[in-house]
Every structure is written in C-alpha cells, then in structure tokens.
C-alpha positions in Angstrom: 3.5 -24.8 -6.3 1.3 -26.1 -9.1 -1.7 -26.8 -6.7 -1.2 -23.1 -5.5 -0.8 -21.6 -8.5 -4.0 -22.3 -10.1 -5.5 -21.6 -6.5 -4.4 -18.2 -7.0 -5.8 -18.7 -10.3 -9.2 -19.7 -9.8 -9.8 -17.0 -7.3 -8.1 -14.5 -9.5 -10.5 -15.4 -11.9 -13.7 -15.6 -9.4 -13.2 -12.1 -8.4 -12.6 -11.1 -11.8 -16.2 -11.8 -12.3 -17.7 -10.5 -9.3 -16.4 -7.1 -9.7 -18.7 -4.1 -10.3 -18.9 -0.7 -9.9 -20.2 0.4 -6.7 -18.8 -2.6 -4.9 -16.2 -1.5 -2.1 -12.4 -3.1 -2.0 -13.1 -4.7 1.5 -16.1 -6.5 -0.4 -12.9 -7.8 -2.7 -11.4 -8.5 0.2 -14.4 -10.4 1.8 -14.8 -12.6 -1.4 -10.9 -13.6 -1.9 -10.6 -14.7 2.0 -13.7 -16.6 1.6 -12.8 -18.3 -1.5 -9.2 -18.8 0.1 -10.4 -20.5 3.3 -13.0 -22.6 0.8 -10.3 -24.3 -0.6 -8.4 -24.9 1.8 -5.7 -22.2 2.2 -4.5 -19.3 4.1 -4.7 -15.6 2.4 -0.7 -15.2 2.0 -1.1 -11.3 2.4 -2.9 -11.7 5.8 -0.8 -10.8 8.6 2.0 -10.5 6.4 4.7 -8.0 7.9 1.4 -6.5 9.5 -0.6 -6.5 6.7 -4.6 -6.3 7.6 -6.3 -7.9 5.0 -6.2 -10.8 2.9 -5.7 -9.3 -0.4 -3.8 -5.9 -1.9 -6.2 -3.3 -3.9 -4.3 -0.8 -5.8 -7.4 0.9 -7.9 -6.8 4.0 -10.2 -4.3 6.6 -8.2 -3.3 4.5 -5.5 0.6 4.3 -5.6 1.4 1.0 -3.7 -0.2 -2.1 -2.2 -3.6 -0.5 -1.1 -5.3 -1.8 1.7 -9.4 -2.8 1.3 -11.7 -0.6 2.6 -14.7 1.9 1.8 -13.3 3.0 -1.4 -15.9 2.0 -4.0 -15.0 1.0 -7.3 -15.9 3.4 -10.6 -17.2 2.4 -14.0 -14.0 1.3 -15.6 -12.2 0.0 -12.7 -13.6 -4.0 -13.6 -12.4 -3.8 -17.5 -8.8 -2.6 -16.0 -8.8 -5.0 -13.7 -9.6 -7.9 -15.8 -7.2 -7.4 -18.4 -4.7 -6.8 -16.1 -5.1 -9.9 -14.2 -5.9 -12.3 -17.6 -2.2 -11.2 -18.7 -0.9 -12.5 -15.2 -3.1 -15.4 -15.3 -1.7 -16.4 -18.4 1.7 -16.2 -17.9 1.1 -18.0 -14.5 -0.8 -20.9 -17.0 2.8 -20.5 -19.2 4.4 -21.2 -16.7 2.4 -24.1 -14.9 2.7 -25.8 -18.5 6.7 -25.2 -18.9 7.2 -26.7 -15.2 5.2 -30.0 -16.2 6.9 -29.9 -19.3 10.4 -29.9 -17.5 11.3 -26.9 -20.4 13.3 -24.3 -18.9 13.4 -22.0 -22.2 9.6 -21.9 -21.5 9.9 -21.2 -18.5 11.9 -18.6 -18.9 9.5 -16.9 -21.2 6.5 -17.5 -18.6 8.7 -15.4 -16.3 9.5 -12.2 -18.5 5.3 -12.7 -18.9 4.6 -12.4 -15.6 7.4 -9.8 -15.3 5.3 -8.0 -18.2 1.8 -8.4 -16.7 3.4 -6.7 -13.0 4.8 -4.3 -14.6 1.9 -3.2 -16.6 -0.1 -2.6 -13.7 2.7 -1.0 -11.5 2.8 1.5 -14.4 -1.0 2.4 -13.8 -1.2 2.0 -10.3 1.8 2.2 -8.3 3.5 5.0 -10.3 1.3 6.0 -13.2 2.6 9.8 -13.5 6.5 9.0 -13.3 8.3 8.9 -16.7 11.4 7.6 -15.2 9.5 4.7 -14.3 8.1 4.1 -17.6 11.0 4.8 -19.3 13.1 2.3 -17.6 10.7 -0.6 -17.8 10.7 0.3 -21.5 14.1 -0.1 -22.0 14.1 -3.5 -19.9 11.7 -4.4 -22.9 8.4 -4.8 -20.3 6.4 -3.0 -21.9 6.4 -1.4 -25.3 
C-alpha cells in the first residue's frame, strides 16, 4: 500500500503541474495513464465497473465522477485543483508516516484528513448547490 500510495502521489502531483487552461480532461487523462503505465501500474479506474478512462475529472458543475473528454479547462480550474489535491496528498503523506510509525491515533487522524480533503471537493463538484449536503458534512465536523 505504501509503494502505491505515493504512486498515486507522484502522479497526483505531476498532473498538478501540467494543468493549464485550455488543456482538455482527456489530455489529463492521457498524462495520468501514461505516467501510470511508466511506473509500472495499471490505472485503477480503467475498466472499472465500465468505466472508460483511466482517471475521474469532476471540473466546476460536474456533479459526480466525470469522464475525460473535450471539455477544456478555464482560468481557475488549475488553482482549485491544486489545493484540492495538496490537502489529499497530505493526509495520504499523514498517513503513510502513521503506518511506518505503527501509531494508530495518527492514523486515525490521517483518515478524518483525507475524509476532509474528499469532502471538500465533493462539496464543489459533486454537489456544490445542495445545502443539505453541506450542512451535514458540517455537522460531521468535515469541513468548517
């Protein structure tokens, strides 16, 4: 899981800096199957219950898991993005470091990070207009 994990990191990272506006989700998509295959791995979404592609792109209004394609990305997009994916990336490093560590109290607080990080993106992509949605990851304290 370790060797996977910063895997997913690295490329998380990678794309992070490749992004720009103009650039098309299926170009995202190009770039994290490449960089998948480089090191040695299979795209986990590939395939996956049907799925096309080898990565999910949920930009601005898109409510669920969006597929790459055409759709270009807009000024703005990248700087979402990023900061999105650093707070995941971090807890994911959190939790790397708790695991060697053997410390399950760290571990623990990894996982409400990551749970943090999702949720602040499902907020703006996945369901950014529903109050009930907010409001209930509020009260589950992920996200202030």
């Amino acid at each position: 899981m370790r060797t996977v994990g910063r895997m997913a990191a690295e490329t998380l990272h990678a794309v992070g800096s490749i992004l720009r506006p103009g650039m098309t989700t299926d170009e995202i998509n190009d770039f994290v199957h490449r960089d998948t295959l480089r090191m040695g791995a299979r795209p986990a979404p590939l395939n996956y219950l049907g799925f096309p592609k080898s990565v999910c792109t949920s930009i601005n209004q898109v409510v669920c898991h969006g597929i790459p394609g055409s759709q270009k990305l807009v000024d703005g997009d990248r700087s979402s993005f990023v900061r999105r994916a650093r707070k995941l990336q971090d807890g994911a490093a959190m939790a790397l470091k708790a695991i060697d560590g053997k410390d399950a109290a760290a571990l623990f607080h990894a996982i409400e990070s990551i749970d943090r990080a999702c949720e602040s993106c499902h907020l703006r992509y996945w369901y950014p207009n529903d109050q009930r949605a907010r409001q209930a990851a509020k009260d589950q304290g992920l996200v202030d």
